[in-house]
C-alpha positions in Angstrom: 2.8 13.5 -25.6 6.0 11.1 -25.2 6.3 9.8 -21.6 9.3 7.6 -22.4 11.7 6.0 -24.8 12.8 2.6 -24.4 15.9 1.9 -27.4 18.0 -0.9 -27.6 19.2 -3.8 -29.9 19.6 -1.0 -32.7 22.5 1.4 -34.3 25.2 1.8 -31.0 22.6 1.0 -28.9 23.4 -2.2 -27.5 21.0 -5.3 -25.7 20.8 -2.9 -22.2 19.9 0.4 -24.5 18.8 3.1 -23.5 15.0 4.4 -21.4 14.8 8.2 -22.1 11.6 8.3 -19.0 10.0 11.7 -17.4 9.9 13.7 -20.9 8.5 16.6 -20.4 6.8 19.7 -23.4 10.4 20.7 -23.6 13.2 18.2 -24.1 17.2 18.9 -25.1 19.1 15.9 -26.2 23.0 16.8 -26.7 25.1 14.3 -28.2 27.8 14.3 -30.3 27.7 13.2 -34.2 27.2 9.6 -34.2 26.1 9.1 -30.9 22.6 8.4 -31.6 20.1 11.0 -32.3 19.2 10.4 -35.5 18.2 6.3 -34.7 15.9 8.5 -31.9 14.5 10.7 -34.3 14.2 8.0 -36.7 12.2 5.7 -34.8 9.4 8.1 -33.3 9.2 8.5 -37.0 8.4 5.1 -38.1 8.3 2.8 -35.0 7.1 -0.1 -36.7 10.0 -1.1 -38.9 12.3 -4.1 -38.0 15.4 -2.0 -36.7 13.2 -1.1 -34.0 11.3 -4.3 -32.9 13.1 -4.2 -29.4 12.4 -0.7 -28.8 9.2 1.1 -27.0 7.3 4.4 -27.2 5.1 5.0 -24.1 2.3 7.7 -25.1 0.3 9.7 -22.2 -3.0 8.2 -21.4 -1.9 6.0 -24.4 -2.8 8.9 -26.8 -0.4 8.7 -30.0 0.0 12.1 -31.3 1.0 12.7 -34.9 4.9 12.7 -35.0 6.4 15.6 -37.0 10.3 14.6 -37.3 13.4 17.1 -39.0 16.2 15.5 -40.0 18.4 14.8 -43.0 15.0 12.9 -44.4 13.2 15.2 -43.9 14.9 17.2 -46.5 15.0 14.5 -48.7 11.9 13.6 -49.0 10.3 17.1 -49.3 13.1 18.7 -52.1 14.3 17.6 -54.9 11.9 16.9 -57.0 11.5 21.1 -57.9 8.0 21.1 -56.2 7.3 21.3 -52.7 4.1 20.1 -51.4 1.7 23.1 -50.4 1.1 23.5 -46.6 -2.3 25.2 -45.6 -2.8 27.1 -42.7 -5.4 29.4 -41.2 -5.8 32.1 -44.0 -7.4 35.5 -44.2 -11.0 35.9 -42.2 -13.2 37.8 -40.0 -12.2 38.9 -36.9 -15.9 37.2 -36.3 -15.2 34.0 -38.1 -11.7 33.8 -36.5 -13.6 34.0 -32.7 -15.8 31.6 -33.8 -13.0 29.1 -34.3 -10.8 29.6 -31.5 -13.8 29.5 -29.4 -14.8 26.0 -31.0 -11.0 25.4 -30.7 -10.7 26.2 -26.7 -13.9 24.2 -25.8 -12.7 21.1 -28.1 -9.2 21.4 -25.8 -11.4 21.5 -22.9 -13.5 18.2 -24.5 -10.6 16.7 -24.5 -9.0 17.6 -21.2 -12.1 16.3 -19.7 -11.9 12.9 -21.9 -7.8 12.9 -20.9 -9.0 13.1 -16.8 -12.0 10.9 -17.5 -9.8 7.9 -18.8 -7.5 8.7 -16.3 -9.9 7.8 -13.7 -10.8 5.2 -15.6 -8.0 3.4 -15.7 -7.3 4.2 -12.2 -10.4 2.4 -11.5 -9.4 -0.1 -13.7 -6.5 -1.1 -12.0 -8.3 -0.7 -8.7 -10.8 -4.0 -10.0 -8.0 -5.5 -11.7 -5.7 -5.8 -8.4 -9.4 -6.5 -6.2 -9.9 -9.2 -8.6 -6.3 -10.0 -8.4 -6.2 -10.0 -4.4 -9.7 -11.8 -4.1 -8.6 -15.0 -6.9 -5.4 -14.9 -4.0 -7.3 -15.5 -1.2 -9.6 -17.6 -2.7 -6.8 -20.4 -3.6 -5.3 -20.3 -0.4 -8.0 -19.9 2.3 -10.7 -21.9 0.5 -8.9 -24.6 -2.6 -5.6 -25.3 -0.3 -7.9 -26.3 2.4 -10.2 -28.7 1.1 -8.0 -29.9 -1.7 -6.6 -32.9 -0.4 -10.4 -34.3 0.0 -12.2 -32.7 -3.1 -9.3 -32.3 -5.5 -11.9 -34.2 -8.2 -14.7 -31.6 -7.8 -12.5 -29.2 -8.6 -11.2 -30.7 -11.8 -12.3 -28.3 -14.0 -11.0 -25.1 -11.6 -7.4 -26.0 -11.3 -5.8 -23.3 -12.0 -6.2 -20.1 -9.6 -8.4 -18.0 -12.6 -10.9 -20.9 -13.1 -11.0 -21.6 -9.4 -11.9 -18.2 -9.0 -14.6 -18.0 -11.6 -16.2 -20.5 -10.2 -16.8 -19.6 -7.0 -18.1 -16.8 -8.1 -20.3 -18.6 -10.3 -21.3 -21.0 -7.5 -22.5 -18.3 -4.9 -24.4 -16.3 -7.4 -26.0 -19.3 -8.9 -26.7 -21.4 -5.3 -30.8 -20.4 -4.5 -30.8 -23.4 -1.4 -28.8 -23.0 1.7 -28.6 -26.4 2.7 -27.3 -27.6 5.8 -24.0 -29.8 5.2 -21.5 -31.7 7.0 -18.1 -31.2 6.0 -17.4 -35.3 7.5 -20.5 -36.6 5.4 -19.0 -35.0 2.3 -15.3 -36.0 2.8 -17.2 -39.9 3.5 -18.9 -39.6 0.5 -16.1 -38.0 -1.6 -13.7 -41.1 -0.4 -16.7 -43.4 -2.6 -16.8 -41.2 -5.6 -13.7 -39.6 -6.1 -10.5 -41.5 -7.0 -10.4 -44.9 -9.0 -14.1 -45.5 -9.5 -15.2 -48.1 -7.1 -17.3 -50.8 -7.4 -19.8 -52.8 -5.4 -19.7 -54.3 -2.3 -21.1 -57.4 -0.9 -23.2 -57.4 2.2 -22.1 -59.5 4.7 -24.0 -62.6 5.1 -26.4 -62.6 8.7 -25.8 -65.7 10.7 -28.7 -67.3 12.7 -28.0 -67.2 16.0 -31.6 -68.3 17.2 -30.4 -72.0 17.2 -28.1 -71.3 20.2 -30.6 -69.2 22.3 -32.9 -72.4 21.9 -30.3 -74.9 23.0 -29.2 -72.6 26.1 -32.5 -72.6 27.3 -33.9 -75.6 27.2 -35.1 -77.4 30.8 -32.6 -80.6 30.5 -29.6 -78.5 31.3 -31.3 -77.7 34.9 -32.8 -80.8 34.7 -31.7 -83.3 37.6 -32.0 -86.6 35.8 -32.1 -89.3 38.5 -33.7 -92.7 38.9 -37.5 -94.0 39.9 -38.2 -93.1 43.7 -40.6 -95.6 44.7 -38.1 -98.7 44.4 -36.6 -99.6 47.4 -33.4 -99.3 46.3 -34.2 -95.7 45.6 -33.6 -94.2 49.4 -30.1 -95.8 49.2 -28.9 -94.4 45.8 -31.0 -91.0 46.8 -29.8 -91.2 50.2 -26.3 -91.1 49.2 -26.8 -89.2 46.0 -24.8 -91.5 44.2 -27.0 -91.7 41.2 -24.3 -90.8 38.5 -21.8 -93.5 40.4 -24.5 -96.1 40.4 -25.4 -95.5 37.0 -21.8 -95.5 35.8 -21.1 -99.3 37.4 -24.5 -100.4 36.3 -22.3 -100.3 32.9 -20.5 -103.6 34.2 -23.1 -105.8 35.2 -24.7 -106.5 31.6 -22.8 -109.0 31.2 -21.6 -110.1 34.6 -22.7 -111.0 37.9 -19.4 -109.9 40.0 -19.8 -106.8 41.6 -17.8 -103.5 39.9 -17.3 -101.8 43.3 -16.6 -105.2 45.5 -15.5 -107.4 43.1 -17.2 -110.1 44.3 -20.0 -112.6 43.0 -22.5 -110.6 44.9 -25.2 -109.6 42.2 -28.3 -111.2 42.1 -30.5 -110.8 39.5 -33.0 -109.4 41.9 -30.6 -106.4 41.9 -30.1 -106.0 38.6 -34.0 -105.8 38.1 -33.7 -103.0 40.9 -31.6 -101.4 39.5 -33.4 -101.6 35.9 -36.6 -100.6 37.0 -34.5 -97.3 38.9 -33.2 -96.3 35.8 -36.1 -96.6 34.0 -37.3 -95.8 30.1 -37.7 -91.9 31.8 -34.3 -91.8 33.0 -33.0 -93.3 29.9 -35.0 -90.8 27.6 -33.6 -87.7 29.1 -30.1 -89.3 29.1 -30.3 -89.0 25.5 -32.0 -86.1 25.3 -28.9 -84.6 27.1 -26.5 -86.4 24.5 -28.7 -84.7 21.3 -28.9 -81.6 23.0 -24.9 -81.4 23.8 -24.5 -82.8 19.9 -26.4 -80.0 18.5 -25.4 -77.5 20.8 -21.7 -78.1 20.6 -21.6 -78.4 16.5 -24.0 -75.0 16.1 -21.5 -73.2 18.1 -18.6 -74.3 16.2 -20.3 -73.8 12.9 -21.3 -70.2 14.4 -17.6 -69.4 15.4 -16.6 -71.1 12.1 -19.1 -68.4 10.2 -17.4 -65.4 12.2 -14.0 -66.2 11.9 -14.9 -65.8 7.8 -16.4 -63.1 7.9 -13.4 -61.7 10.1 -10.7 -62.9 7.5 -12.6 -61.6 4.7 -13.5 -58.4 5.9 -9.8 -57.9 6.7 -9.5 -58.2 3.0 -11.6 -56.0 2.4 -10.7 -52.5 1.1 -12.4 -49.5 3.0 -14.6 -52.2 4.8 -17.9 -50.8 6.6 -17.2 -53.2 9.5 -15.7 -51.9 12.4 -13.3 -55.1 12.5 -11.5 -53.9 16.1 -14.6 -54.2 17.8 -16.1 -57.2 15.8 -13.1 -59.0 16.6 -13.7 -58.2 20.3 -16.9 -59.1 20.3 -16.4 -62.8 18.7 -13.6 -63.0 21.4 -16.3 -62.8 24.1 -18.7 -64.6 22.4 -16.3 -67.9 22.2 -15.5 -67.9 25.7 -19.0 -67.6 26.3 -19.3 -70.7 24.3 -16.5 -72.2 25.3 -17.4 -71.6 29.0 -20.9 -73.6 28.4 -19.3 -76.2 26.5 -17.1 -77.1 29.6 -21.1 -77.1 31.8 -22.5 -79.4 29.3 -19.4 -81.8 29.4 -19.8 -81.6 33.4 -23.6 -82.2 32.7 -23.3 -85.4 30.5 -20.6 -87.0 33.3 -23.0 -86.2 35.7 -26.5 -86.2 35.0 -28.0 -85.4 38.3 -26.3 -82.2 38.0 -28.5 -78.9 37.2 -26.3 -76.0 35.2 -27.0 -73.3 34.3 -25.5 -71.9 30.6 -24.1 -68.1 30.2 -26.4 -66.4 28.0 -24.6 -65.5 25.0 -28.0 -63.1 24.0 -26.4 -59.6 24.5 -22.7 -60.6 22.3 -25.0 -62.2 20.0 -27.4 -58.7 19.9 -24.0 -56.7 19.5 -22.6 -58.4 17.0 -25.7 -58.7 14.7 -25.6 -54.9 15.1 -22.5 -54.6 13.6 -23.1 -56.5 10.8 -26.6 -54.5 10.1 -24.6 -51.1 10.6 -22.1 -52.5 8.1 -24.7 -53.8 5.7 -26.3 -50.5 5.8 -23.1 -48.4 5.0 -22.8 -51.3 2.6 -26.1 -50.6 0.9 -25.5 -46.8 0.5 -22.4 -47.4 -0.9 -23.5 -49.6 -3.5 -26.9 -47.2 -4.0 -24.2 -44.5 -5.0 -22.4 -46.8 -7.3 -25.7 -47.8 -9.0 -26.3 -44.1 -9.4 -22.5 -43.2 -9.7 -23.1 -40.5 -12.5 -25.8 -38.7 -10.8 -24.3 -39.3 -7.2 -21.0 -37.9 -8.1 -22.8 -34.9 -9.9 -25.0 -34.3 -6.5 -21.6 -34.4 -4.6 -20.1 -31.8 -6.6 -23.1 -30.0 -6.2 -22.9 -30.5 -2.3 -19.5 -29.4 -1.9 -20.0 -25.7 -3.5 -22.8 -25.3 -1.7 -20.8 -26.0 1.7 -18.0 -24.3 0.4 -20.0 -21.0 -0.6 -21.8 -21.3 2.4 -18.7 -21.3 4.4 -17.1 -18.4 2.9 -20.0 -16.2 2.2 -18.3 -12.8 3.9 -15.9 -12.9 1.3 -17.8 -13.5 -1.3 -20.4 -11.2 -0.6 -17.7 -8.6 0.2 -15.8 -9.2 -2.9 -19.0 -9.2 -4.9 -20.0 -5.8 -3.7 -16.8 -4.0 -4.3 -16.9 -5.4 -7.3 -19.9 -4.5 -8.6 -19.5 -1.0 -6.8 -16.0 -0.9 -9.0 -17.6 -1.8 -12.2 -21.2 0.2 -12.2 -18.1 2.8 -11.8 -16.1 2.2 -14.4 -19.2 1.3 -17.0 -20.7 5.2 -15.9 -17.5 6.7 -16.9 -17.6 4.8 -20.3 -20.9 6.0 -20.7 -19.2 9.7 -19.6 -16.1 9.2 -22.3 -18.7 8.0 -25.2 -20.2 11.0 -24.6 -17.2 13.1 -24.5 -16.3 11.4 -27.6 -19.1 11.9 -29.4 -19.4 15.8 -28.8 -15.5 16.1 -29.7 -16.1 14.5 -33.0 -19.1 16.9 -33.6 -17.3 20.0 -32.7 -13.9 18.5 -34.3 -16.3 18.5 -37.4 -17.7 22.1 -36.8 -14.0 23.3 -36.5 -12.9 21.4 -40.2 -16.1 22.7 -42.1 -15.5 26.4 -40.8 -11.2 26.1 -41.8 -12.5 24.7 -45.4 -13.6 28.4 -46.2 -10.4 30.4 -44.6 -8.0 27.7 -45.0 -5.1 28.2 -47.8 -1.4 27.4 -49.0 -0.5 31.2 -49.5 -0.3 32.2 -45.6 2.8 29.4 -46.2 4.2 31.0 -49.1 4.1 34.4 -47.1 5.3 33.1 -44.6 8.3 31.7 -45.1 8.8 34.9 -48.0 9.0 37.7 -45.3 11.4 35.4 -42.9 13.6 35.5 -45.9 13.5 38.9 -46.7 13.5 40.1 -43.2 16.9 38.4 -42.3 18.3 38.6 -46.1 17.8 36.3 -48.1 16.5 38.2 -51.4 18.1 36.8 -54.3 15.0 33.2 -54.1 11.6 33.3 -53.1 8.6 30.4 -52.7 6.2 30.9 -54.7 2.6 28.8 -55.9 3.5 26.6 -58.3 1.3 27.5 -62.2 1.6 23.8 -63.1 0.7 22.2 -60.0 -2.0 22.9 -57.5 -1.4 23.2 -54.0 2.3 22.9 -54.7 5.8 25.7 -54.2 8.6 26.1 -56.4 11.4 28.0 -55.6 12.4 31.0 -58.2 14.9 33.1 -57.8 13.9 37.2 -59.1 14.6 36.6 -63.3 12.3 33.8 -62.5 14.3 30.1 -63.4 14.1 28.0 -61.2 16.7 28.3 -57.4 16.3 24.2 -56.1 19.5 23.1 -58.0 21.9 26.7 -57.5 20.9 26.9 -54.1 23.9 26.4 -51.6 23.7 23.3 -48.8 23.3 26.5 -46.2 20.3 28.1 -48.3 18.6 24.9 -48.9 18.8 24.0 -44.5 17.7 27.0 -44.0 14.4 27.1 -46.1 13.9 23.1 -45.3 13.7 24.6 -41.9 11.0 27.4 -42.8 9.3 25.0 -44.8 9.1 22.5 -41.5 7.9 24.8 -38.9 5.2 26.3 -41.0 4.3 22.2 -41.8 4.3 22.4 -37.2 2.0 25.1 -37.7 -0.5 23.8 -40.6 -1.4 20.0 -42.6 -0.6 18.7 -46.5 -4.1 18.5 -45.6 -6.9 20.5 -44.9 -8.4 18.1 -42.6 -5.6 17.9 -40.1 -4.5 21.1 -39.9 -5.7 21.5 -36.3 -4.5 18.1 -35.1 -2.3 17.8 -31.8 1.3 17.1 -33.0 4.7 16.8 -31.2 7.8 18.0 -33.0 11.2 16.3 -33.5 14.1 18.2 -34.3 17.3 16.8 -35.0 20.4 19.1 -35.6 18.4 21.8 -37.7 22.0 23.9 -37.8 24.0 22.0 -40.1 25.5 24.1 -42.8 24.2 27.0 -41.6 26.3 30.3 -40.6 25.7 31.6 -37.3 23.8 34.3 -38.5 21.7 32.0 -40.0 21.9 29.8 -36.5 21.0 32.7 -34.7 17.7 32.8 -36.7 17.1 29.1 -36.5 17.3 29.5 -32.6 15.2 32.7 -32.3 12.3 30.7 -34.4 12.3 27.6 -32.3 12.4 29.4 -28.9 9.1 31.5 -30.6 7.8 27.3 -30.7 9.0 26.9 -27.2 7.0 30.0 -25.8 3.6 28.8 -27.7 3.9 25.0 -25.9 4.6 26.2 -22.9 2.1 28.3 -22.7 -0.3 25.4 -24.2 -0.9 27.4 -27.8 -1.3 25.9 -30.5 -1.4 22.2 -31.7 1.9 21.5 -30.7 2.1 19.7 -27.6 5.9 18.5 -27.6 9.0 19.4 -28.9 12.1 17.3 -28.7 15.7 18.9 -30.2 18.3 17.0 -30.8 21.8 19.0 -31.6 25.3 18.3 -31.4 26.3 22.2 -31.5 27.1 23.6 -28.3 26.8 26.9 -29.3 23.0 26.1 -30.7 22.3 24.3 -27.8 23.0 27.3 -25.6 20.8 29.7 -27.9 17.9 28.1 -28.4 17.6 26.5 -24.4 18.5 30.0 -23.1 15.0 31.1 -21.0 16.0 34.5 -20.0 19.0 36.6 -17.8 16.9 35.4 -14.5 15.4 32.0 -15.0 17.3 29.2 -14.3 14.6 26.6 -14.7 11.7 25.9 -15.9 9.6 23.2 -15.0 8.6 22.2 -18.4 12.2 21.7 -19.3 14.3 18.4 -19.1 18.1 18.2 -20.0 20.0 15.0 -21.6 23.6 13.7 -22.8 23.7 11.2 -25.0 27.2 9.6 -25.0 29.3 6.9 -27.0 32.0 4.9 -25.9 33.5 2.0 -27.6 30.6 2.5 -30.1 28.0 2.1 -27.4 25.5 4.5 -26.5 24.6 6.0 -23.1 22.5 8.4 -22.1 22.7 10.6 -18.7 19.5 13.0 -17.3 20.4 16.6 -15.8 16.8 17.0 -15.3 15.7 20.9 -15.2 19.5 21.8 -14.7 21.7 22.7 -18.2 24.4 21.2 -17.8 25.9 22.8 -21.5 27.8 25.6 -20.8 30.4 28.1 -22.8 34.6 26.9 -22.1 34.9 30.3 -20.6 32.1 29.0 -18.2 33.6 25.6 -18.0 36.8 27.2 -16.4 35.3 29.3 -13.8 33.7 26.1 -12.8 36.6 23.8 -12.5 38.6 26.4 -10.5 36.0 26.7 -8.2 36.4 23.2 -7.9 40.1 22.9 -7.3 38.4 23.1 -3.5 41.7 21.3 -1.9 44.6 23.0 -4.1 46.3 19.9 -4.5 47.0 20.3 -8.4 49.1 23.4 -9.4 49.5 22.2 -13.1 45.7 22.3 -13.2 45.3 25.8 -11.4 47.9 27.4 -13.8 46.3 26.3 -16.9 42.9 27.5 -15.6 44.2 31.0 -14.1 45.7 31.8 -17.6 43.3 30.8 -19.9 40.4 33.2 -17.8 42.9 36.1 -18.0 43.7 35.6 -21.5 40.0 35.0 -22.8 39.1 37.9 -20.5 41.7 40.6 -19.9 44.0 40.1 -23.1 41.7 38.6 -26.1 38.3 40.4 -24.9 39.5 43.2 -23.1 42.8 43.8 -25.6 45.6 44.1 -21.8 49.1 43.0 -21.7 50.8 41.5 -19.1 52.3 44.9 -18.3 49.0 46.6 -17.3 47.7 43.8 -15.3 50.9 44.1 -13.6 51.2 48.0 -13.3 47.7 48.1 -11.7 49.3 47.4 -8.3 50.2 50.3 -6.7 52.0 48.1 -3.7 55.3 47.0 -4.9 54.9 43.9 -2.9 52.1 43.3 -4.5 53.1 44.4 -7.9 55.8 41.8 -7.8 53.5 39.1 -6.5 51.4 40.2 -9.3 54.5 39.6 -11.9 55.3 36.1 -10.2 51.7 34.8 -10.6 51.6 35.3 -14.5 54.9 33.9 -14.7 54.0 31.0 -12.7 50.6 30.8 -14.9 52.3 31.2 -17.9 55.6 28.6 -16.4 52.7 26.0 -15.6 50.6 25.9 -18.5 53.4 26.0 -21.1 56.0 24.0 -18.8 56.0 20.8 -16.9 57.2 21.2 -13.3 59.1 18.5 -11.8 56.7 17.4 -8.8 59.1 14.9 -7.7 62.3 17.3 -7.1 60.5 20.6 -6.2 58.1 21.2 -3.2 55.6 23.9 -3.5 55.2 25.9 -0.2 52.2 25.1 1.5 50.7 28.8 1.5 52.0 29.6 -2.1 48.8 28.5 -4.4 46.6 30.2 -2.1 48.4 33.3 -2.4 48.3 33.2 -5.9 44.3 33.0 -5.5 44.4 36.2 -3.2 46.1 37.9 -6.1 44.4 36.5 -9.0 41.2 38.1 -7.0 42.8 41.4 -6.8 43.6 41.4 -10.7 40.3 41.7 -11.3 39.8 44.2 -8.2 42.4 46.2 -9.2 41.5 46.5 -13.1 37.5 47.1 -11.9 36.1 43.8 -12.4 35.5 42.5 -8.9 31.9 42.0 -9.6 32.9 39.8 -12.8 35.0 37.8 -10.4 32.0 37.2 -7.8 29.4 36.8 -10.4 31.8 33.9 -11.8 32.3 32.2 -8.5 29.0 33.0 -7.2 
């Protein structure tokens, strides 16, 4: 069955067209010639040709029925050639044989009714997985890709877009056996290596000895008091005072001279000078220069120290994504020189004064801190260049590492997800299985059905057919009968046996086109198909036909009409398509008390400036006689406000009813009033009907009193009171 009609780009049916939706068994299309109803009929016909690439048939449960279409083509193609192709139908048989069948017919319609709801729910569940899916590939992208794209955009390089994404996780959470335990800041570390521009490797930073200044700051000179030998006598003086660094100092002057540095007088004997010699003695002298070395080597390792730090500051700066941690490296140097800095100032002080005992900062715990900062760095250093060594298989492991955490993480909605899913499809796969079934049975019993029509199955129910509708309403002068030449074939003879096609009048040959089409509805060309679901298009079967001959055309298709509705037969849809009022009216009329039916829909097909538009009316008729048509509209004129209108309307219903059908004048309308009053208010209303409808009032000069129209509707209402037709009147305005 039809569902809807989408037309457009074709004939008068412009780039908007036309959608012809909710068709039901029963469907009326009025429109008048050349509005459109044969480009409708045409192309359920033969959908596939070019006029009709922009248009669209929607089939129920996308089940295409066999299209059986009347039109002027129809006619065409089936006469003119003096045969007729033969039609069979159900022939004679067994009241046993004809049981059999329908029974085999009623439980393949029930096959089928249970295929129809099975692929219903079907698709139903379909849909169901297909918007799960749809939601769940949603989610995915935004909860889980959006949130760890920025870091592991180049894992998912192959799952960019949202359906790969989503196949992949899937994918990943089936296929991942070990639950490892990850860290999310590892990964982003490790993905900052791999991903991106491919990096390359890194050189350690070089490890300074440092043991060179713990050996300097602890050696003894530096507490050392270096003084001269105690057992000369000048010793208690110089010791006394504990002016051994001042002595010392002016012993500088007297190499040479015998004038006193301090005095500056010729005072020195060189019995004081070998004093003073033998006080400051080979002992003294040795640690004097011990202390001079020591200072030397002490002084130039710390400067080549701070030397090695300060490059390896610089080039670390340099360094892009460096392993140091360069704000605390550089605070720790900064210590470490003012600790050096702070002993070189002792050690100065020491080698002025000799005698002096200092003690050096210990530059051991900066030292320790900063040698762990280089091994930290050196480590990250290492596993950095380890990955790049094994950059193929690290980047792979990575990868590897960051479904696992990401599956991991998001479990519930996989496993959710997965479990509807699979609930959805082991659904969906069991009704498969059902409509295979199903299938399989209807194709059996289908065959049953076709081998038991081959033996009652013939064209002559056709020819009989068609025969006793002609004679019954008439038409004796041309019969069909089998053709002697031709098997399976009709020719039409008339009683002295030549040959009718070519004598026979545009109204005859209609007429038995149409015969010859609904016993086609009814049977198959072909044996095979003769019980195949059809729908039926007719399009303006009345054309050259007298309404006698109308009449009959209408009684036969509302017989059709009966059968679908009440689901007999192979016919499964009719659409008519007609231009004829009166037709229209005919064959759509249900009964005197039925308005409605609920298998029914009503259209208007309408062209203006040669484009087509169409308008649904639903279950409601909306063709109707003119009589009816006037009756309407003055139950309409609701506020009075146009007399023209009203007079036109008032004397057109008394002239259809009272003088053309019911053969009154004017007079006897008017005599029926017994109240003079009346009787002349009677006279002044068909004059002012007949003055209004044949006249043009002057609107713009003369006034009508307010109460005057609705006056003339009281006594318009007693016309028909008066001549015994009140109940005409209120069946008309309901």
């Amino acid at each position: 069955m039809i569902e809807l009609l989408s037309i457009q780009n074709t004939a008068t049916f412009d780039t908007k067209g036309i959608r012809i939706s909710e068709l039901k068994k029963i469907n009326f299309i009025y429109g008048a010639n050349g509005s459109g109803k044969t480009t409708i009929s045409n192309l359920i016909q033969n959908p596939d040709i070019s006029n009709f690439q922009d248009c669209f048939i929607k089939w129920k449960n996308e089940n295409q029925l066999k299209s059986l279409v009347y039109n002027k083509n129809f006619r065409k193609q089936n006469f003119g050639t003096g045969y007729i192709d033969g039609v069979f139908t159900l022939g004679q048989a067994t009241h046993e044989e004809m049981k059999n069948i329908e029974r085999k017919k009623i439980k393949l319609n029930e096959l089928k009714e249970q295929g129809i709801r099975k692929r219903e729910t079907l698709n139903l569940q379909k849909k169901t997985l297909e918007q799960l899916t749809e939601d769940f590939k949603n989610d995915v992208w935004k909860r889980v890709y959006k949130k760890y794209e920025h870091h592991f955009r180049e894992g998912f390089v192959k799952s960019l877009s949202k359906e790969r994404f989503k196949n992949k996780i899937i994918y990943e959470f089936k296929n991942i056996s070990i639950n490892k335990t990850l860290n999310i800041h590892d990964l982003k570390k490790r993905a900052k290596i791999i991903f991106g521009e491919r990096p390359h490797l890194m050189t350690p930073i070089p490890m300074i000895d440092f043991n060179g200044l713990e050996i300097f700051e602890n050696q003894p000179i530096w507490s050392k008091k270096i003084i001269g030998k105690a057992d000369i006598e000048i010793a208690k003086l110089i010791q006394g005072l504990n002016i051994n660094d001042w002595v010392n100092e002016g012993r500088k002057y007297l190499q040479h001279s015998n004038t006193c540095p301090f005095c500056q007088k010729e005072t020195i004997t060189s019995e004081f000078k070998e004093q003073l010699e033998r006080f400051f003695d080979e002992t003294y002298e040795n640690d004097i220069k011990k202390l001079a070395s020591s200072k030397d080597e002490y002084l130039s390792l710390s400067k080549e120290v701070m030397n090695m730090l300060t490059q390896i500051e610089n080039y670390e700066k340099k360094v892009k994504d460096t392993k140091l941690d360069l704000d605390l490296f550089t605070t720790k140097i900064k210590t470490l020189s003012s600790f050096l800095a702070t002993n070189r100032e002792l050690i100065l002080r020491k080698i002025k004064e000799p005698s002096r005992s200092i003690t050096l900062q210990d530059t051991k715990p900066q030292i320790i801190e900063i040698v762990e900062l280089i091994s930290k760095a050196n480590q990250e250093i290492e596993k950095h260049n380890r990955v790049i060594r094994n950059y193929s298989r690290e980047k792979r492991r990575l990868i590897s590492d960051i479904w696992t955490f990401i599956v991991n993480q998001h479990s519930d909605i996989l496993q959710e997800f997965t479990a509807k899913k699979e609930g959805l499809t082991k659904g969906i796969d069991n009704l498969k299985t059902q409509l295979i079934k199903l299938r399989n049975q209807y194709k059996k019993l289908e065959k049953e059905i076709k081998e038991a029509n081959k033996n009652i199955t013939s064209v002559q129910p056709t020819v009989d057919a068609i025969n006793d509708i002609l004679k019954s309403y008439g038409f004796s002068n041309f019969e069909i009968v089998p053709s002697t030449e031709n098997e399976n074939q009709y020719q039409i003879k008339r009683q002295d046996g030549s040959i009718a096609e070519t004598t026979l009048s545009e109204g005859e040959i209609t007429f038995i086109t149409f015969l010859y089409f609904l016993q086609l509805a009814k049977g198959s060309k072909n044996v095979e198909n003769i019980l195949e679901d059809r729908i039926l298009i007719i399009d303006d079967p009345i054309s050259s036909l007298d309404s006698n001959t109308l009449f009959i055309v209408s009684s036969l298709i509302k017989e059709l009409i009966k059968k679908i509705k009440k689901n007999e037969g192979s016919i499964k849809q009719i659409i008519i398509l007609t231009h004829n009022v009166y037709f229209h009216k005919e064959v759509s009329f249900i009964d005197g008390r039925t308005k409605q039916n609920k298998d029914t829909y009503f259209w208007i097909l309408r062209k203006n400036d040669n484009r087509t538009t169409i308008q649904c009316y639903k279950r409601h008729n909306p063709i109707q006689s003119s009589y009816e048509l006037l009756w309407r509209e003055l139950k309409n004129q609701t506020n009075r406000s146009s007399s023209l209108t009203i007079q036109n309307i008032m004397r057109r219903i008394i002239e259809n009813y009272f003088k053309i059908l019911g053969q009154c004048g004017d007079d006897e309308l008017i005599n029926a009033f017994e109240n003079p009053q009346e009787k002349q208010i009677c006279r002044l209303l068909i004059s002012w009907i007949n003055d209004g409808s044949h006249g043009m009032p002057d609107d713009l000069f003369v006034e009508q009193q307010e109460n005057t129209t609705h006056k003339y509707f009281e006594i318009f209402r007693k016309i028909f009171e008066k001549m015994g037709h009140l109940s005409h009147y209120k069946m008309m305005m309901n």
